[in-house]
C-alpha positions in Angstrom: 0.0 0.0 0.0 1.4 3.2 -0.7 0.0 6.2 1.4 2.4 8.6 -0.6 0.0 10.9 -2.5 1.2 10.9 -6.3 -1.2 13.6 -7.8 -3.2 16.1 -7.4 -6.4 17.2 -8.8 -7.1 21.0 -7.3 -9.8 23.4 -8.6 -6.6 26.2 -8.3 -7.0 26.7 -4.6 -4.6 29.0 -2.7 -3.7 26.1 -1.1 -2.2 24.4 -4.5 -1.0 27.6 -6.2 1.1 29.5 -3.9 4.6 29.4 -4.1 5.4 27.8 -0.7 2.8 24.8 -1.5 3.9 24.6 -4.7 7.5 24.0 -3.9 6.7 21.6 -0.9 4.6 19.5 -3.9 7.8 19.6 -5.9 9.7 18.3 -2.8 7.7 15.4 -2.2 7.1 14.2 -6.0 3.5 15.2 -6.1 2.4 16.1 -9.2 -0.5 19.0 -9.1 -3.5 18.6 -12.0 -5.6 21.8 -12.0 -9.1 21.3 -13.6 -10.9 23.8 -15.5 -12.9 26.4 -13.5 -16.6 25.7 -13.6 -16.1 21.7 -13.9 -18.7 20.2 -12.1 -17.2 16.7 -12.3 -14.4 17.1 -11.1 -15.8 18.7 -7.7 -18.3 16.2 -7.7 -15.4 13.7 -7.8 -13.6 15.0 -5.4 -16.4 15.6 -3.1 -17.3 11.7 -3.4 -13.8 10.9 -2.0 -14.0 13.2 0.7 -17.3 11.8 1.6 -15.7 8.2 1.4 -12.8 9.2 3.7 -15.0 11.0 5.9 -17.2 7.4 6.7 -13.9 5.6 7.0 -12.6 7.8 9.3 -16.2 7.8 11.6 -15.6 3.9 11.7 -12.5 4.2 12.7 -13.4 6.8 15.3 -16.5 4.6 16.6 -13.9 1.4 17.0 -11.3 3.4 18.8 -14.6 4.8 21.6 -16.1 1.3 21.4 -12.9 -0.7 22.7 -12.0 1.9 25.4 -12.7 1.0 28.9 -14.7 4.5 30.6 -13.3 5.3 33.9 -16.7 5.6 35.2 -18.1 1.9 34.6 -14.5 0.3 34.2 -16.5 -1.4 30.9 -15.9 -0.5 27.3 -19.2 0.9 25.3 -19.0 -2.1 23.5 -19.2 -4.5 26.7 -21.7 -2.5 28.2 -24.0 -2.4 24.7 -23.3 -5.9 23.2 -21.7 -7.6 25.6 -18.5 -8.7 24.2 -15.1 -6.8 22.8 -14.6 -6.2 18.8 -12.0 -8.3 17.9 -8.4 -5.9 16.8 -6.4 -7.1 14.2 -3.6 -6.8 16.4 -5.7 -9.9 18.7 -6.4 -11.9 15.6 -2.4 -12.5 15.8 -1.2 -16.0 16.1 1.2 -16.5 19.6 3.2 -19.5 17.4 3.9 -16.5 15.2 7.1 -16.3 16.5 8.3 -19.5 15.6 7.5 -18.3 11.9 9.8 -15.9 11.8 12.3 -14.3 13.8 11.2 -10.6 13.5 7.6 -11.6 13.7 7.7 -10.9 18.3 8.9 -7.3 17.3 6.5 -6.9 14.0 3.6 -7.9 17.2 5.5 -5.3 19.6 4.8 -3.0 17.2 1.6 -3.3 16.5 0.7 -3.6 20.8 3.2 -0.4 21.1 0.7 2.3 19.9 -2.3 0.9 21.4 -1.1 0.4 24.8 0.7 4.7 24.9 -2.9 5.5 23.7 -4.6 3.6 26.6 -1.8 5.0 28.6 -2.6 8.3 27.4 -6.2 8.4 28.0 -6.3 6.9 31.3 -3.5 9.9 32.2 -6.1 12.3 30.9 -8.9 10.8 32.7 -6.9 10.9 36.1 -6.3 14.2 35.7 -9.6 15.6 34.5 -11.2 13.5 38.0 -8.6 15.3 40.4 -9.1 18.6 38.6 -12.4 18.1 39.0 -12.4 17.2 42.4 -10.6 20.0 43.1 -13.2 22.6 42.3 -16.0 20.7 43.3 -15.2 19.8 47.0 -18.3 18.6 48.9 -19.0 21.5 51.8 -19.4 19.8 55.6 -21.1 22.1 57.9 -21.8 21.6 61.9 -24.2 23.1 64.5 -22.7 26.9 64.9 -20.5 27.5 61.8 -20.6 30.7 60.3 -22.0 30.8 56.8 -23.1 33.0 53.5 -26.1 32.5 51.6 -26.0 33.3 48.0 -29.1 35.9 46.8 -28.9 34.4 43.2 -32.2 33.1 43.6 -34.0 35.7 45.8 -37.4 37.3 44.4 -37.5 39.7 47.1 -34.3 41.9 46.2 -35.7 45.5 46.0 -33.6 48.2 44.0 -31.2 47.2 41.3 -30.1 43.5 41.7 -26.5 44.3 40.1 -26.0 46.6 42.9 -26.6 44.4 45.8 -24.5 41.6 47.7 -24.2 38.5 46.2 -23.9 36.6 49.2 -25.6 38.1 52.8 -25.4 36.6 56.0 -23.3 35.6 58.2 -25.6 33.0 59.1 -25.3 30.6 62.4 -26.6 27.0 61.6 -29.3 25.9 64.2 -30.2 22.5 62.2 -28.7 19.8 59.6 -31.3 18.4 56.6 -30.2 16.0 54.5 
């Protein structure tokens, strides 16, 4: 499979005709096609492809959701909906692999490698969003006698101009707990 792009068929975008893109084409070997201003199949062509790669990428997308385990239910979305795991293509591997060929442990390495720094990843960014959230959202414990401020955001009875007045009044002693 080559994923080197060869050609290019542009309806003279700024993109394609500038000097800087123009020479970075050059550089790489890609060979720029304009078409003919006004060509409708030519856009429609190239619209169809972007379509394609557009429902390629979504199913890639979906995959990659579907096989990650959520930090709230410790289950993947595909556990949780179907009850069983989509099967990778780095899982469909054979373990006798190895005794194929020599290179074939690494060539499976490889494949593991990105998977496991993007699970890595993502369950980094999930601790982090829970203790930054945690953070800002401590739970308040208040006893009989503290000292507190009621917020007026949803007072009716504010006379005068509301932007003008306190947003908190009080201080307040607790007599009784609810809740």
């Amino acid at each position: 499979m080559d994923l080197h792009i060869q050609k290019i068929i542009s309806d003279r975008d700024a993109k394609f005709t500038s000097a800087l893109w123009t020479s970075c084409h050059q550089l790489f070997g890609t060979k720029l096609f304009f078409s003919t201003a006004y060509h409708p199949q030519t856009d429609g062509l190239e619209e169809r492809m972007i379509q394609t790669f557009k429902i390629c990428l979504l199913a890639a997308l979906e995959l990659a959701y579907k096989t990650c385990i959520n930090a709230t239910t410790n289950q993947t979305p595909a556990i949780l909906g179907k009850g069983w795991n989509p099967k990778l293509h780095q899982d469909s591997l054979r373990k006798d692999l190895v005794e194929i060929h020599p290179t074939a442990a690494i060539f499976k390495r490889m494949l593991k490698k990105p998977r496991k720094h993007a699970v890595r990843c993502l369950e980094d960014s999930f601790a982090y969003s829970k203790d930054k959230w945690e953070k800002s959202h401590a739970s308040a414990y208040f006893e009989l006698g503290d000292l507190v401020l009621v917020s007026t955001t949803n007072f009716n009875n504010i006379k005068g101009c509301r932007k003008l007045k306190d947003s908190f009044v009080g201080p307040f002693v607790i007599k009784a707990l609810h809740g």
